[in-house]
C-alpha positions in Angstrom: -93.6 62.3 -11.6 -96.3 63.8 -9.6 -98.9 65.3 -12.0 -99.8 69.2 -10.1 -102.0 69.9 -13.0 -106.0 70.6 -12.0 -107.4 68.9 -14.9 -105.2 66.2 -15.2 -106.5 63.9 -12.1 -109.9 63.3 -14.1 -110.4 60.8 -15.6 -111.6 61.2 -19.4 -109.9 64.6 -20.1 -106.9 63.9 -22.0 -107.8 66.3 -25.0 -106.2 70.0 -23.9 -104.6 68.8 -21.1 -101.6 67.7 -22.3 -102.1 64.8 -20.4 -98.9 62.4 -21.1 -99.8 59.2 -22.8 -98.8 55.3 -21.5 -96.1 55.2 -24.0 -94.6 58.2 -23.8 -94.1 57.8 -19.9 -91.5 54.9 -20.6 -92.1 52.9 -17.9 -91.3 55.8 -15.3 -94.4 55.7 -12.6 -96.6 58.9 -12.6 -99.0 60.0 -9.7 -102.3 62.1 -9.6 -103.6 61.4 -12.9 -106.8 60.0 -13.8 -107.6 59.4 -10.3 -111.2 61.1 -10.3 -114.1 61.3 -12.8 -115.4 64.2 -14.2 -118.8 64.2 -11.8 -116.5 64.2 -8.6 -115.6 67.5 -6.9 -111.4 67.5 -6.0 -110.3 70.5 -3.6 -106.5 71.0 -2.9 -107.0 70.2 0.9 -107.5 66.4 -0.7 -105.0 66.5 -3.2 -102.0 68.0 -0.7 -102.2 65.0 1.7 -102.1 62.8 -0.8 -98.9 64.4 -2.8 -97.4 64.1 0.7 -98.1 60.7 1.0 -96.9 59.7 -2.3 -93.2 62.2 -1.8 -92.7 60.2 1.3 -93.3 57.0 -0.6 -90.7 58.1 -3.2 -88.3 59.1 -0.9 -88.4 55.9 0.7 -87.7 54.2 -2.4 -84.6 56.5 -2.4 -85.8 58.7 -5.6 -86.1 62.3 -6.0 -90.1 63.0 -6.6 -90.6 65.5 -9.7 -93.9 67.9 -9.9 -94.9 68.9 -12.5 -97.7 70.7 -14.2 -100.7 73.8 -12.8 -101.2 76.5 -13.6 
């Protein structure tokens, strides 16, 4: 799972976010959360080559890459 949501890469922000928690995401590997804190700016032109770089990595792996979240 890809997290597409605007809040959810900063770290610290899991109330109202609906951020999932460790043990509700069983094991299954999630990108793009919690990968910024709350004092650091984040545009889309850093998070799209990223996303892109993590769909090719699960397609290599032979998985089908899930986005989910935004608004």
């Amino acid at each position: 799972m890809i997290s597409a949501d605007s809040r959810q890469i900063y770290r610290g922000m899991n109330i109202g976010t609906g951020k999932i928690t460790p043990d509700e995401m069983q094991g299954i590997p999630h990108h793009m959360l919690d990968i910024r804190d709350i004092s650091e700016s984040y545009s889309v032109g850093e998070y799209a080559p990223e996303v892109k770089h993590i769909i090719s990595e699960i397609h290599a792996r032979g998985k089908l890459p899930i986005l989910s979240g935004g608004t």
